[in-house]
PyMOL CGO cylinders between C-alpha atoms (Angstrom):
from pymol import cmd
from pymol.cgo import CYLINDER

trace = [
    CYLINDER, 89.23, 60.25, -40.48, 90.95, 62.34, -37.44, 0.3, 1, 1, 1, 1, 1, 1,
    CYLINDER, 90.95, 62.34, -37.44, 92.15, 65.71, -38.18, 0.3, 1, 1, 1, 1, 1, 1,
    CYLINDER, 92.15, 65.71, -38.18, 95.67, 66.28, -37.30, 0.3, 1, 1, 1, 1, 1, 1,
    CYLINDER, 95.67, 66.28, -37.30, 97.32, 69.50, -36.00, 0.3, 1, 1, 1, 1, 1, 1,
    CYLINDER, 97.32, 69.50, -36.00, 101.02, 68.32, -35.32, 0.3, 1, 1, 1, 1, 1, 1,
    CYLINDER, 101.02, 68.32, -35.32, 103.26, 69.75, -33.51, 0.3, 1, 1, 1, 1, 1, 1,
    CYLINDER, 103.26, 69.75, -33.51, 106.99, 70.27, -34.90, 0.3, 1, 1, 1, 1, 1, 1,
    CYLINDER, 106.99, 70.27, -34.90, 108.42, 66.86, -34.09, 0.3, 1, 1, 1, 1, 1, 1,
    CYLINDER, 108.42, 66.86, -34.09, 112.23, 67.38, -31.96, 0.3, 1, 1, 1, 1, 1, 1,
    CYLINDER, 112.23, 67.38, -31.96, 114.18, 64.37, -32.83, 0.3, 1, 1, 1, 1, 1, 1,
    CYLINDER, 114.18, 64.37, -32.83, 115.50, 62.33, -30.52, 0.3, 1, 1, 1, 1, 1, 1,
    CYLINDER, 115.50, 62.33, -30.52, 117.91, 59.32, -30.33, 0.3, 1, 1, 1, 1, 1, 1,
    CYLINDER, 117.91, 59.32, -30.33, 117.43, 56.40, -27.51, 0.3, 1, 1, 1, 1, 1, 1,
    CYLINDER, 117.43, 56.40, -27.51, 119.92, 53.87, -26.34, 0.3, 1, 1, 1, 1, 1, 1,
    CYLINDER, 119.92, 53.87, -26.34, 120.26, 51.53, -23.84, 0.3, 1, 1, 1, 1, 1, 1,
    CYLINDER, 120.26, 51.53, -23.84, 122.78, 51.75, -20.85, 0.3, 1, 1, 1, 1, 1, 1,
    CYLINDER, 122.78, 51.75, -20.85, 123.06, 48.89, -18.23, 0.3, 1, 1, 1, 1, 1, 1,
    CYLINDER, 123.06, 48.89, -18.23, 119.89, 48.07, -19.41, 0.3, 1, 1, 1, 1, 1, 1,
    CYLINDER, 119.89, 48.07, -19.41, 118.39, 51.86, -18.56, 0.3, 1, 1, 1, 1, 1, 1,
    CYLINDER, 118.39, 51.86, -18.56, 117.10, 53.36, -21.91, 0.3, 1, 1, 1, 1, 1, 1,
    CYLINDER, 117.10, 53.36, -21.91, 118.53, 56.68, -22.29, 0.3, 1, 1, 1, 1, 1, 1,
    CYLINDER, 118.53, 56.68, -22.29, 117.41, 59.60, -24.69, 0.3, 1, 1, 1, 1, 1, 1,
    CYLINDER, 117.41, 59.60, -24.69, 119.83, 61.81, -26.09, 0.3, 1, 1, 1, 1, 1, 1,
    CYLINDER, 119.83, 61.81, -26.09, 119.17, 65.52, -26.93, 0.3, 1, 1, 1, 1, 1, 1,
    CYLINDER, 119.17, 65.52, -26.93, 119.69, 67.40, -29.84, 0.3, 1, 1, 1, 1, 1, 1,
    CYLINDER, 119.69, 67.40, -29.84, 122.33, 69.39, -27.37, 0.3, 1, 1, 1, 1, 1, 1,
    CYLINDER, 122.33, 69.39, -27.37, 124.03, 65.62, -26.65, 0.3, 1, 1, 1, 1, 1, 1,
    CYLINDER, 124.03, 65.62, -26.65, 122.85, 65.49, -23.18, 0.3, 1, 1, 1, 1, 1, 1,
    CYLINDER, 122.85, 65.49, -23.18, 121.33, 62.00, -22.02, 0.3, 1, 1, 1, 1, 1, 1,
    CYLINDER, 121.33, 62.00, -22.02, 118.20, 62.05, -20.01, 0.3, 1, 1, 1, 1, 1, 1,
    CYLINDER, 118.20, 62.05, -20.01, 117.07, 58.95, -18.46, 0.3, 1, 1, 1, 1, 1, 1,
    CYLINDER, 117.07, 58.95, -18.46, 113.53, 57.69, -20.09, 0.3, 1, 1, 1, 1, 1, 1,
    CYLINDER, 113.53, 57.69, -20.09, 110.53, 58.29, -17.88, 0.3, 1, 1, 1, 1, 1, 1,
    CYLINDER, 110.53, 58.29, -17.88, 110.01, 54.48, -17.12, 0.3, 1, 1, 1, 1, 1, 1,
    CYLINDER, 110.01, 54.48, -17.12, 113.07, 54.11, -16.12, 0.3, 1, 1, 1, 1, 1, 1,
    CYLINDER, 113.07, 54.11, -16.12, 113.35, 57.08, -13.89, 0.3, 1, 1, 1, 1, 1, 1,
    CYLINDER, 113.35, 57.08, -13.89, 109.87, 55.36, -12.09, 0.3, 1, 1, 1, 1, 1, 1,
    CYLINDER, 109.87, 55.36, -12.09, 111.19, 51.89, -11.93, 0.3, 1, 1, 1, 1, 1, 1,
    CYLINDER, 111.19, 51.89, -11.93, 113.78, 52.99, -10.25, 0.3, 1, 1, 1, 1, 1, 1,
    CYLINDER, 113.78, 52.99, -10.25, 112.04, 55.68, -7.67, 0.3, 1, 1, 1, 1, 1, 1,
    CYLINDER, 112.04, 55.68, -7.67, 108.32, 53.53, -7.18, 0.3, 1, 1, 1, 1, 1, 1,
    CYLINDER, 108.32, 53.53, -7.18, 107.64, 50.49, -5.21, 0.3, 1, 1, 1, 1, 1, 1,
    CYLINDER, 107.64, 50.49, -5.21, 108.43, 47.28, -7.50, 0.3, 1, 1, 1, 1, 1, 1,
    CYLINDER, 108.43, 47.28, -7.50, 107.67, 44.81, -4.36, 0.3, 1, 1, 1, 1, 1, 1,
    CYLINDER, 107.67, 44.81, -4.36, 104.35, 43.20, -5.76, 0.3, 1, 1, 1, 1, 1, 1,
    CYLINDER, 104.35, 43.20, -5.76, 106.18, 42.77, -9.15, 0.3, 1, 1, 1, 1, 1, 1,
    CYLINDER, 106.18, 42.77, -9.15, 108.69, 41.27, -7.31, 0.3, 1, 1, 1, 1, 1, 1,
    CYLINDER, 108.69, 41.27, -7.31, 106.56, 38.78, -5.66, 0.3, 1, 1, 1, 1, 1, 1,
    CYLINDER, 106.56, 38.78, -5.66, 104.75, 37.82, -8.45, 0.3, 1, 1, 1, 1, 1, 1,
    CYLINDER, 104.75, 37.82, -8.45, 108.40, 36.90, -9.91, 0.3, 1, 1, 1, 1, 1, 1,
    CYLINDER, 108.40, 36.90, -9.91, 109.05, 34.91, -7.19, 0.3, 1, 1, 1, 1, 1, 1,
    CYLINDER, 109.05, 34.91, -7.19, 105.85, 32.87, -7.15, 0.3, 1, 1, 1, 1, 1, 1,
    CYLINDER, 105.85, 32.87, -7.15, 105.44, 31.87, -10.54, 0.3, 1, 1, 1, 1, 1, 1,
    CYLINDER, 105.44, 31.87, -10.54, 109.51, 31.71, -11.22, 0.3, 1, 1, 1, 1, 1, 1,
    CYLINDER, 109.51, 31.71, -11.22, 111.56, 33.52, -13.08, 0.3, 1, 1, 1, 1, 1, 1,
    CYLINDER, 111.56, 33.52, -13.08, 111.38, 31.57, -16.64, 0.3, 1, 1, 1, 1, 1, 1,
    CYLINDER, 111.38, 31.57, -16.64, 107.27, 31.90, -16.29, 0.3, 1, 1, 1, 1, 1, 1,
    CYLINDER, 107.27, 31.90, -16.29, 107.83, 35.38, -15.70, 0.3, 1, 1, 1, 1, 1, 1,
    CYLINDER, 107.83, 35.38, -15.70, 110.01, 36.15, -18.60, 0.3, 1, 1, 1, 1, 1, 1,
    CYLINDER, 110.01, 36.15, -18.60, 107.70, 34.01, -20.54, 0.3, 1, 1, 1, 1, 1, 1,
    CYLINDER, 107.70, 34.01, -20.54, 104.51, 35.97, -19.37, 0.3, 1, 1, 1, 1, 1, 1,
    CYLINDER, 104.51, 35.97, -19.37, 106.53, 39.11, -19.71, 0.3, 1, 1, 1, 1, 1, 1,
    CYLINDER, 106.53, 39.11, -19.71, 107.78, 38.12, -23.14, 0.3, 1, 1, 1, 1, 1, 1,
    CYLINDER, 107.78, 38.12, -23.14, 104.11, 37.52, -24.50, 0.3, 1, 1, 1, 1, 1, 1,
    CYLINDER, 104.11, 37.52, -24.50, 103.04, 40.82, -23.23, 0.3, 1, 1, 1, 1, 1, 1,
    CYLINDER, 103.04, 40.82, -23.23, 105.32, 42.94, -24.45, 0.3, 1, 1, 1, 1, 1, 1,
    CYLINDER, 105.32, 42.94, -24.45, 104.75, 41.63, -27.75, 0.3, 1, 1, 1, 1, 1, 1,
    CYLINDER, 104.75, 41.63, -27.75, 101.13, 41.99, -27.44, 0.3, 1, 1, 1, 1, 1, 1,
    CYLINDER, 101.13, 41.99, -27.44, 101.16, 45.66, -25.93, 0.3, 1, 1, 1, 1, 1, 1,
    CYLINDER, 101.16, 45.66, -25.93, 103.71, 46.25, -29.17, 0.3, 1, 1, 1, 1, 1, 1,
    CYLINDER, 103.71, 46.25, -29.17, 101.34, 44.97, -32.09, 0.3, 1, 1, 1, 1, 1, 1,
    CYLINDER, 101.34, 44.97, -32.09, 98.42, 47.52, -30.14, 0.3, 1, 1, 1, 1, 1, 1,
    CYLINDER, 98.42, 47.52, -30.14, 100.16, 50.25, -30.03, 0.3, 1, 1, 1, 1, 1, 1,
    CYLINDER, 100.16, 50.25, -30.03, 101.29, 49.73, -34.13, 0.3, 1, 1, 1, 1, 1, 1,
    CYLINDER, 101.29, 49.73, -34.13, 97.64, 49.55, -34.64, 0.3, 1, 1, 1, 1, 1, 1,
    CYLINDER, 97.64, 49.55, -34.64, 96.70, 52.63, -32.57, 0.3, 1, 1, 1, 1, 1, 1,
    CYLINDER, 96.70, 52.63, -32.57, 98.64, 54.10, -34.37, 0.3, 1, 1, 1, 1, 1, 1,
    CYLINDER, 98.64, 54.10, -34.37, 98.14, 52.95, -37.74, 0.3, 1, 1, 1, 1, 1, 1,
    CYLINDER, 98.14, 52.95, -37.74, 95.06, 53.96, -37.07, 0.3, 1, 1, 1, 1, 1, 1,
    CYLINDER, 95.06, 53.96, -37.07, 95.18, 57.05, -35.95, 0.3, 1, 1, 1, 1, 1, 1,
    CYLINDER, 95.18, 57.05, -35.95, 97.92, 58.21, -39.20, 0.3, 1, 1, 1, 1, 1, 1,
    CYLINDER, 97.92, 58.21, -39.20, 94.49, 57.45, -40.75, 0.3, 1, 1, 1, 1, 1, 1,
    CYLINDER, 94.49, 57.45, -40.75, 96.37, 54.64, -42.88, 0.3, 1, 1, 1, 1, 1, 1,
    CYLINDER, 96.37, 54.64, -42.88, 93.48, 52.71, -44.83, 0.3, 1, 1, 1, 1, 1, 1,
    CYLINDER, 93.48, 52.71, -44.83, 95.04, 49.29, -44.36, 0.3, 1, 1, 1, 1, 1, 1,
    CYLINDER, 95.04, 49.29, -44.36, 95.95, 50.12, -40.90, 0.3, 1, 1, 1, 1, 1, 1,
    CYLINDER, 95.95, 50.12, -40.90, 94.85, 46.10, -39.70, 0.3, 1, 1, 1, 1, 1, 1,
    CYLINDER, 94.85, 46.10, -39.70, 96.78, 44.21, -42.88, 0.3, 1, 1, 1, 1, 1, 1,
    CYLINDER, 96.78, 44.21, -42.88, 99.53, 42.40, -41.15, 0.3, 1, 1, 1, 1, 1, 1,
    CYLINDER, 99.53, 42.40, -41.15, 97.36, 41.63, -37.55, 0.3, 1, 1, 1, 1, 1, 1,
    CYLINDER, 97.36, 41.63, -37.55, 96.36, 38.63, -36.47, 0.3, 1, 1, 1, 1, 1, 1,
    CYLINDER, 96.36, 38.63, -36.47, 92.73, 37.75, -36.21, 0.3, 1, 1, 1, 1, 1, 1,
    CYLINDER, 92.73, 37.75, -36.21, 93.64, 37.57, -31.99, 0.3, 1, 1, 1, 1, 1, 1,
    CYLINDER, 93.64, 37.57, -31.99, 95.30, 40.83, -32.15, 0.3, 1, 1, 1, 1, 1, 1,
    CYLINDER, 95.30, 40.83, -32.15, 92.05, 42.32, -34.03, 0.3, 1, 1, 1, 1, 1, 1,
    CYLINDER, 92.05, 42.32, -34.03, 90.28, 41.12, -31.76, 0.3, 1, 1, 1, 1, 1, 1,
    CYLINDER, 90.28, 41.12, -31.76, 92.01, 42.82, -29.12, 0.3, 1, 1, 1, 1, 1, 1,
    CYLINDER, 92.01, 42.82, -29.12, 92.38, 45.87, -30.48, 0.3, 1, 1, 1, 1, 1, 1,
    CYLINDER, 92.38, 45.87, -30.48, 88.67, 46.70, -31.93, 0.3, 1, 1, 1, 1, 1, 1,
    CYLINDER, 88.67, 46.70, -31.93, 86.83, 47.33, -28.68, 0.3, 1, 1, 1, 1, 1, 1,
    CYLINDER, 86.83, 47.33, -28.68, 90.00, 49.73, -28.38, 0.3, 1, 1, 1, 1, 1, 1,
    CYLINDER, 90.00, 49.73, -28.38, 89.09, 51.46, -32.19, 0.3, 1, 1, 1, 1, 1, 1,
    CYLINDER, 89.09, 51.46, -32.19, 85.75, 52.22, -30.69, 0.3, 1, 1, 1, 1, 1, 1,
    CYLINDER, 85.75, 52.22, -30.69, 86.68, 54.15, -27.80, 0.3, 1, 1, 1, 1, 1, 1,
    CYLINDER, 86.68, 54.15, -27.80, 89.46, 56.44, -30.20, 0.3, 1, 1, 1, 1, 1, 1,
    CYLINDER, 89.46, 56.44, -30.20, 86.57, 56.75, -32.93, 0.3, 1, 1, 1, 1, 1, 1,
    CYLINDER, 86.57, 56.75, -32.93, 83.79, 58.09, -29.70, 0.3, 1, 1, 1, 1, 1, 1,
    CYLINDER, 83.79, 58.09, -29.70, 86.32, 60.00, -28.11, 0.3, 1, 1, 1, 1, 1, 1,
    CYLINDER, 86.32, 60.00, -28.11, 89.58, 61.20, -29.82, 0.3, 1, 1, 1, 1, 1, 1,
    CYLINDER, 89.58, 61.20, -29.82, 90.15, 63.44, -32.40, 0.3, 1, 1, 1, 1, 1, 1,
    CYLINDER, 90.15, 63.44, -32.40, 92.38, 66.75, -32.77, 0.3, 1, 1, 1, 1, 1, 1,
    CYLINDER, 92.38, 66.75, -32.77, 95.37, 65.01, -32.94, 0.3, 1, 1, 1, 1, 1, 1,
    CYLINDER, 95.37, 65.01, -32.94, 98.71, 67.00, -31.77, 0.3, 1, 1, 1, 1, 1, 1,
    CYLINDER, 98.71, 67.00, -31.77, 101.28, 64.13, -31.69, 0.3, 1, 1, 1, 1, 1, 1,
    CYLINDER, 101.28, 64.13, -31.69, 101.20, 60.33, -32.26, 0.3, 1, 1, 1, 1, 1, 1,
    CYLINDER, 101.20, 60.33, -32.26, 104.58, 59.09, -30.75, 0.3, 1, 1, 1, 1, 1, 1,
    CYLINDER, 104.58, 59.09, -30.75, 105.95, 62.42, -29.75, 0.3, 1, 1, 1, 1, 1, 1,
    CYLINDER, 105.95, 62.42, -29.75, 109.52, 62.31, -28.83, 0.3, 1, 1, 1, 1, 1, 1,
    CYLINDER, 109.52, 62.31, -28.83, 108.97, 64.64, -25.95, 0.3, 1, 1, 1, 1, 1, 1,
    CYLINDER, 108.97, 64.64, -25.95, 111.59, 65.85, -22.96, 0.3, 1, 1, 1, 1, 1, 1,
    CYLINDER, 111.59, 65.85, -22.96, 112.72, 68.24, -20.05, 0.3, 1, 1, 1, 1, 1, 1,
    CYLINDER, 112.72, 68.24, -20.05, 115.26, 70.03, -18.30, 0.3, 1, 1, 1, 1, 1, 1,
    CYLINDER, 115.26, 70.03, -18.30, 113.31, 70.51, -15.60, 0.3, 1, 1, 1, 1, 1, 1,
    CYLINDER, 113.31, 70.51, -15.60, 112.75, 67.14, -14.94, 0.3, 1, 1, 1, 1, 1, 1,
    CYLINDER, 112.75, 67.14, -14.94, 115.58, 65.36, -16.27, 0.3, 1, 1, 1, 1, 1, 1,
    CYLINDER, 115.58, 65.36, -16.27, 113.60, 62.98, -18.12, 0.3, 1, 1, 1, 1, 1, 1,
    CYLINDER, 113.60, 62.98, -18.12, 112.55, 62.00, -21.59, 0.3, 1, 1, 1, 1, 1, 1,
    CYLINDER, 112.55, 62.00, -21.59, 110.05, 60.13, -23.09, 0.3, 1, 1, 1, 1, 1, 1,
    CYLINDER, 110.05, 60.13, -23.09, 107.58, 59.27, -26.16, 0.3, 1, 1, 1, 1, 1, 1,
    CYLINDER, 107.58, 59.27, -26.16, 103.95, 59.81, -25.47, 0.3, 1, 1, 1, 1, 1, 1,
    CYLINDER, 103.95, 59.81, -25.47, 101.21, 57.66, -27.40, 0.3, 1, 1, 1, 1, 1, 1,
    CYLINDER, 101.21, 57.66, -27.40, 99.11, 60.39, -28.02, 0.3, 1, 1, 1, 1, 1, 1,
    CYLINDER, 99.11, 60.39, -28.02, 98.31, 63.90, -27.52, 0.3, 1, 1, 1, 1, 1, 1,
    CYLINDER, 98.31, 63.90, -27.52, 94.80, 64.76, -28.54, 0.3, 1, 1, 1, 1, 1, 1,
    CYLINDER, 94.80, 64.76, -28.54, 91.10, 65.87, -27.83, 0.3, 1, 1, 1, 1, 1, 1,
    CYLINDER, 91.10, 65.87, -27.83, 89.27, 63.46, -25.76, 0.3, 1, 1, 1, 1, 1, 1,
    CYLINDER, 89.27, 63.46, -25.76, 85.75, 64.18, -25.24, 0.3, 1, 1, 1, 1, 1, 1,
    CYLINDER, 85.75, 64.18, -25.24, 86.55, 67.73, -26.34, 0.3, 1, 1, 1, 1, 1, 1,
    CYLINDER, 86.55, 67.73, -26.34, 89.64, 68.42, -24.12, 0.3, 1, 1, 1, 1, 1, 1,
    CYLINDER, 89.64, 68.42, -24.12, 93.48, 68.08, -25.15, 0.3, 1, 1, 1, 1, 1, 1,
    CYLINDER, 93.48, 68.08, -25.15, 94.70, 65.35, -23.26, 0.3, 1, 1, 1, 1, 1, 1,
    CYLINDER, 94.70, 65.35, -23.26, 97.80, 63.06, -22.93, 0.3, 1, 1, 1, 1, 1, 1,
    CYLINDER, 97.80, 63.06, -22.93, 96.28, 59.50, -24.11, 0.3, 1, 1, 1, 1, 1, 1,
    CYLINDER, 96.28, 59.50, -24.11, 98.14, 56.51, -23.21, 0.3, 1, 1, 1, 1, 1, 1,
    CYLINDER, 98.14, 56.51, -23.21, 97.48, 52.41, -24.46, 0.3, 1, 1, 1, 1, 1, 1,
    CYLINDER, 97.48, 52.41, -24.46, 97.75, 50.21, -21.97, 0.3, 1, 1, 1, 1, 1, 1,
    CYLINDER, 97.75, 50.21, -21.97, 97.51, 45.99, -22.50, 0.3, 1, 1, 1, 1, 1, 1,
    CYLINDER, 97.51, 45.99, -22.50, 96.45, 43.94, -19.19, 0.3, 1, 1, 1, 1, 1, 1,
    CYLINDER, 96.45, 43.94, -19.19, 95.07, 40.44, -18.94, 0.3, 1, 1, 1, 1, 1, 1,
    CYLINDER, 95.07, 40.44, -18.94, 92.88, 41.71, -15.89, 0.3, 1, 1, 1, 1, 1, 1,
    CYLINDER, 92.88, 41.71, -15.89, 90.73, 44.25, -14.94, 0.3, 1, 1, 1, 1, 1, 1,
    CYLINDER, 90.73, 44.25, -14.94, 92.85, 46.87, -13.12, 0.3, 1, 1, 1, 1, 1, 1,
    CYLINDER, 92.85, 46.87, -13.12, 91.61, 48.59, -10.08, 0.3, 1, 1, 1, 1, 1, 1,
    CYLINDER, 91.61, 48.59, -10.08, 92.36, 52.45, -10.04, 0.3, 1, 1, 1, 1, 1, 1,
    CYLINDER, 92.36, 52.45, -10.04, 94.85, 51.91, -7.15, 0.3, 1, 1, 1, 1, 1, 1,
    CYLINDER, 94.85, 51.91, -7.15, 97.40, 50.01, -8.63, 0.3, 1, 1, 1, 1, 1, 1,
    CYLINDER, 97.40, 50.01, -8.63, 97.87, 52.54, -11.72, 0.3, 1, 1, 1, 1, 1, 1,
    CYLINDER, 97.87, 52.54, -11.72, 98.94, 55.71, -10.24, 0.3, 1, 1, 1, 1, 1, 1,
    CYLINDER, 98.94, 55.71, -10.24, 102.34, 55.00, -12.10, 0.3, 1, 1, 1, 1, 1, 1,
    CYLINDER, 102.34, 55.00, -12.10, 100.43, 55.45, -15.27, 0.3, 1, 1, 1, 1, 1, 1,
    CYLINDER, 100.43, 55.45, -15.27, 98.69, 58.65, -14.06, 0.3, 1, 1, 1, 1, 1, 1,
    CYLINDER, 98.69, 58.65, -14.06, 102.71, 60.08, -12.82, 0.3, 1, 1, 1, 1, 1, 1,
    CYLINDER, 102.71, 60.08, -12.82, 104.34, 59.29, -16.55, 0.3, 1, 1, 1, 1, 1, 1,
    CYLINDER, 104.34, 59.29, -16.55, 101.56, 60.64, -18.35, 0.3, 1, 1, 1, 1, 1, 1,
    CYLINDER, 101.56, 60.64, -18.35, 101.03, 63.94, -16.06, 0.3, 1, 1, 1, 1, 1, 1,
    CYLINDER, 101.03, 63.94, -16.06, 105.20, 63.97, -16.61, 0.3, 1, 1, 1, 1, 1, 1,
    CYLINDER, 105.20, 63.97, -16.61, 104.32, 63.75, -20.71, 0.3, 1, 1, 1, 1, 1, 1,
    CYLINDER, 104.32, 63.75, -20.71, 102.05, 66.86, -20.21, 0.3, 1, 1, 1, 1, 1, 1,
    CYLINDER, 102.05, 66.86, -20.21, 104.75, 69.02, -18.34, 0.3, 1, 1, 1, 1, 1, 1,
    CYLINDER, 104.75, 69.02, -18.34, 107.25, 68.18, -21.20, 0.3, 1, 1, 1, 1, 1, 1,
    CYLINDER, 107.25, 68.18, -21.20, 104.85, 69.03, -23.69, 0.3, 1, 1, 1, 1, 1, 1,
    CYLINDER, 104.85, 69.03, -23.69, 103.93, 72.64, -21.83, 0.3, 1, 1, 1, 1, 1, 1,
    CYLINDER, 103.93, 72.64, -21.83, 107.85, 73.24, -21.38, 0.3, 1, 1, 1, 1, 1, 1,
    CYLINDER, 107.85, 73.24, -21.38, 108.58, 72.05, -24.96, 0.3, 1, 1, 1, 1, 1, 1,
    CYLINDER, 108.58, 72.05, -24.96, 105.69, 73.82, -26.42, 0.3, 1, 1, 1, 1, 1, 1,
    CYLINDER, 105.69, 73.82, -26.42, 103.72, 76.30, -24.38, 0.3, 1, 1, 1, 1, 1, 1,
    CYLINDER, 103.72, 76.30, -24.38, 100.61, 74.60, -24.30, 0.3, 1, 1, 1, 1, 1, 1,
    CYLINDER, 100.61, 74.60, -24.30, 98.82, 73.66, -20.93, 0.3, 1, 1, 1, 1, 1, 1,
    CYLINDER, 98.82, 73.66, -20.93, 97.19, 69.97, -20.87, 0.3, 1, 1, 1, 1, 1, 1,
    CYLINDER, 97.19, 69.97, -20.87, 95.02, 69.58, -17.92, 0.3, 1, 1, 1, 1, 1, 1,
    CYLINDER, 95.02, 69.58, -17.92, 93.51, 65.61, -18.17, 0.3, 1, 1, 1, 1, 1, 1,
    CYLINDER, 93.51, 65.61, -18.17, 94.82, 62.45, -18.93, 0.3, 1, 1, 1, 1, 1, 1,
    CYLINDER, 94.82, 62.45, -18.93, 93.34, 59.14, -20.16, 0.3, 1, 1, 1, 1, 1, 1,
    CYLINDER, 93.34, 59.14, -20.16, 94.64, 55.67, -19.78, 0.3, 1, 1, 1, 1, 1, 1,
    CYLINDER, 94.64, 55.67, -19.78, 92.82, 53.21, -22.22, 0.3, 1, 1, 1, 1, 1, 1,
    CYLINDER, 92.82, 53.21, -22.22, 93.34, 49.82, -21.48, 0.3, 1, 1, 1, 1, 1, 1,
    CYLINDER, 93.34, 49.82, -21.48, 92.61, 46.64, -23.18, 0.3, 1, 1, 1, 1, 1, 1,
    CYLINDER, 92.61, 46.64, -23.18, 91.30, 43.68, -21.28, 0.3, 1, 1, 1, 1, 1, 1,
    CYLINDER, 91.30, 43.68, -21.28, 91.61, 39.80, -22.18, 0.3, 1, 1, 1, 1, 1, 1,
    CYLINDER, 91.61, 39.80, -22.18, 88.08, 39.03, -23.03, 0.3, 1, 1, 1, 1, 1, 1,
    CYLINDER, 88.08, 39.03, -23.03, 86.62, 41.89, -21.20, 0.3, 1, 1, 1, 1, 1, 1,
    CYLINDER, 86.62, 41.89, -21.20, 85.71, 45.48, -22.30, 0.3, 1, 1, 1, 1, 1, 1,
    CYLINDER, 85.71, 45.48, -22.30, 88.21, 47.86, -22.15, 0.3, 1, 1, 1, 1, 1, 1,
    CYLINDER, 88.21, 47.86, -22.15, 88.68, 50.59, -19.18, 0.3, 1, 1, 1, 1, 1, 1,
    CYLINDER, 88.68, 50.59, -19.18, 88.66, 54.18, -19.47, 0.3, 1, 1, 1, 1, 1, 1,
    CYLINDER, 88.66, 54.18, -19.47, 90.91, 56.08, -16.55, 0.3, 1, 1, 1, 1, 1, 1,
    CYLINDER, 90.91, 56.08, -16.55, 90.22, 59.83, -16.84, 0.3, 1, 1, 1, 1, 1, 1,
    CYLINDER, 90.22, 59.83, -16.84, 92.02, 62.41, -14.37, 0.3, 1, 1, 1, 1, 1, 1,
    CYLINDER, 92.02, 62.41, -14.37, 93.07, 65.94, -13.74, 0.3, 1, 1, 1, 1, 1, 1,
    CYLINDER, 93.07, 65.94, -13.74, 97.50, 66.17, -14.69, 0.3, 1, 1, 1, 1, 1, 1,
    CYLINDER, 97.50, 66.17, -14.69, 97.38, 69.15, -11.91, 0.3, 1, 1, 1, 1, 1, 1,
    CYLINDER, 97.38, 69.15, -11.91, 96.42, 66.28, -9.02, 0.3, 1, 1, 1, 1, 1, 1,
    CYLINDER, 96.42, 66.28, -9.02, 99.77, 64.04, -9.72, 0.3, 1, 1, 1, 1, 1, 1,
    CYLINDER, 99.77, 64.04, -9.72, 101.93, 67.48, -10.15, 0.3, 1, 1, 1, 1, 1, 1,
    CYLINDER, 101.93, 67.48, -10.15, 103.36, 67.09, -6.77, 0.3, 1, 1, 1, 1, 1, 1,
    CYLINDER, 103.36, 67.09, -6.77, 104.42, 63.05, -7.18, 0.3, 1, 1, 1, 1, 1, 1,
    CYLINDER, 104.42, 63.05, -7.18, 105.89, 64.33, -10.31, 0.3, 1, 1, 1, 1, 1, 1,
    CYLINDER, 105.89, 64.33, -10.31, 108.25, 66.67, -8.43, 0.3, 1, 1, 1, 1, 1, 1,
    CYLINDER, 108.25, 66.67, -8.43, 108.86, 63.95, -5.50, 0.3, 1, 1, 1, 1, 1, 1,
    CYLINDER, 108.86, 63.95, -5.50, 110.09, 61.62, -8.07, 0.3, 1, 1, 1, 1, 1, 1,
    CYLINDER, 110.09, 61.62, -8.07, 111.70, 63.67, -10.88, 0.3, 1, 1, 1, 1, 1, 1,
    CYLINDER, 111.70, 63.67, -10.88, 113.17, 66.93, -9.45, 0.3, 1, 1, 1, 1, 1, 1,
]
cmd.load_cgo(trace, "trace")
């Protein structure tokens, strides 16, 4: 069972725009949503390559299956995490699979549980966004973030994860006067073990401003 220490939850409302999800602010402002704000400001060239290679159609298709997958993880994480006893009722025996080696790492490693799905945003940045998970891990509140991958990832390609997580941490200091310092990507691996990515928020701070401010 994790113990839980939740923050006051702000509401707020998303919406799509051209195909841009927007979040709208209890004051009616609309702030772009953190992924959007990077797919718009990072390099997308190998992602647009890998389009091009296998074909559009195979790429929605691939995209399709992945989204779905990432989607049925996360409702388990946080399932889970709620401490819900039938947290794994309506999963498949694939997406069990999946997600166990997952369950092992939260049980060693999380608990002190802030926010699960915390509507979080600034005015600094301009951005808004829901974080998985705000939490201990290995002792230390950290923003926690699922990732799904049918490879291995090399630390290289992810600093995209390590910017919209350190952005997650600023909100969550603006919104609520608490300093986070690390961050951990957990990602599950298509018949592999899952990887653990564990940094300092203060060494992305400055890609954060290049891209947001």
């Amino acid at each position: 069972m994790f113990n839980h220490y939740f923050v006051p939850e702000i509401s707020l409302q998303d919406e799509m725009r051209d195909g841009k999800r927007y979040y709208i602010l209890p004051d009616g402002r609309a702030f772009k949503s953190v992924t959007t704000i990077l797919s718009e400001k990072t390099d997308k060239s190998s992602l647009e390559k890998w389009r091009k290679r296998v074909g559009e159609e195979e790429a929605n298709r691939i995209s399709a299956i992945a989204t779905r997958r990432g989607s049925i993880i996360h409702g388990l994480c946080e399932n889970y995490l709620h401490n819900k006893p039938d947290y794994m009722s309506s999963a498949s025996p694939d997406d069990i699979d999946s997600f166990l080696p997952l369950r092992n790492i939260l049980r060693e490693h999380v608990d002190d549980i802030y926010g699960i799905e915390l509507p979080l945003y600034s005015t600094v940045l301009e951005a808004a966004g829901r974080t998985d998970l705000i939490a201990k891990f290995d002792g230390e509140l950290s923003i926690i973030d699922f990732k799904t991958s049918k490879k291995p990832k090399q630390d290289k390609w992810i600093e995209n994860y390590y910017i919209q997580t350190t952005a997650y941490s600023l909100m969550f200091e603006e919104l609520y006067n608490i300093k986070i310092k690390k961050l951990a990507i957990l990602i599950t691996v298509d018949h592999d073990v899952p990887q653990i990515f564990v940094k300092n928020t203060k060494d992305y701070y400055n890609r954060v401003r290049d891209i947001f401010c």
